[in-house]
N, C-alpha and C positions, 0 to 999 in steps of 0.2 A: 431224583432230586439233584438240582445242582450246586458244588460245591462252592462257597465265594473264596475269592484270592487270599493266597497267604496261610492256607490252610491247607494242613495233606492229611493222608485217608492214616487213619490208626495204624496200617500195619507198615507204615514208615516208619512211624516214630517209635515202634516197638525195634523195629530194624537201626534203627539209628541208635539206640540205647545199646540193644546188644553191641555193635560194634564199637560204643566207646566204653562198655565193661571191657570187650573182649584186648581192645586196645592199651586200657587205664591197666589190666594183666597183665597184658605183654611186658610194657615198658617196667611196670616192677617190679616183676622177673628181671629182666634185663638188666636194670641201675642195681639191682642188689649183687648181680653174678658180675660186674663189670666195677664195683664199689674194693675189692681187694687191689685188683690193679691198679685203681687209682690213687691208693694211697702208698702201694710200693713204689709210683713213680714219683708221687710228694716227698716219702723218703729218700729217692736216689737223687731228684734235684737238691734238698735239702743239706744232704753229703756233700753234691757238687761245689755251694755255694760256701760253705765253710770256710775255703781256702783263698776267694774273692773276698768275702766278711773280714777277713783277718788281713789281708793286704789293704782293703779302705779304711779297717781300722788304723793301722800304723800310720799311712797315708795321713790321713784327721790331726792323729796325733804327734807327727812331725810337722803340722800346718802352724802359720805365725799366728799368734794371739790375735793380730788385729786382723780381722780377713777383708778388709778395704784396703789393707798396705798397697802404695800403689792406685789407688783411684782419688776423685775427687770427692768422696766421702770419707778417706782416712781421718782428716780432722775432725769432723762430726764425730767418729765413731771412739776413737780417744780420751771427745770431753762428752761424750756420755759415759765412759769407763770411768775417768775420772771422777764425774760426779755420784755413778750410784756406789753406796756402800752396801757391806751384804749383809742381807734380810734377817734377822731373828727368827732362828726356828719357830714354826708355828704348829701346834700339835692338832690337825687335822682329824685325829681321831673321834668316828660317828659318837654323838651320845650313847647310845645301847652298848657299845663296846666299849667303850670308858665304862657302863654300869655291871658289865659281866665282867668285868677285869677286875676292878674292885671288889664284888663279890669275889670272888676267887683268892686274892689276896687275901680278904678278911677270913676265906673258908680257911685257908692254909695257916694262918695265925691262931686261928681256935685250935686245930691236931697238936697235940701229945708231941 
């Protein structure tokens, strides 16, 4: 009987499945035994960058309040300072967390 296109004999696809078990193994095996090193080297970059962090920070914070000074957006940037005033705090806090907070307060006012 002959077969039509596009289709293979059973004992391909039995072959084809073992080698992406055999493969889908291997690799994790492999990402788990290679998972320690990659986080001691997140660590040591991590270290590295510390010392960079704290120099751009300073940097930032030695920078002039208007950071157009010098362009042709300085004025724009001025009278928008000028005109916004700052915001009233706004208490963001989810409903359910405002409801468990309250509880809790009220538990701690009922104790002795």
């Amino acid at each position: 009987m002959k077969q039509l296109p596009g289709q293979s004999p059973q004992q391909r696809r039995w072959l084809a499945l073992l080698l992406q078990g055999i493969a889908a193994v291997v690799m994790t095996i492999w990402l788990a035994s290679l998972l320690p090193y990659l986080l001691l080297l997140a660590l040591v970059v991590s270290l590295l960058l510390i010392p960079t962090l704290r120099s751009l920070r300073h940097e930032a914070q030695q920078m002039p309040v208007n950071p157009f000074a010098g362009t042709p957006f300085e004025a724009l940037f001025s009278q928008l300072q000028a005109r916004n005033t700052p915001r009233p705090m706004v208490d963001v806090t989810p409903p359910h967390r405002k409801v468990i907070r309250a509880f809790w307060l009220w538990r701690q006012q009922r104790r002795p």
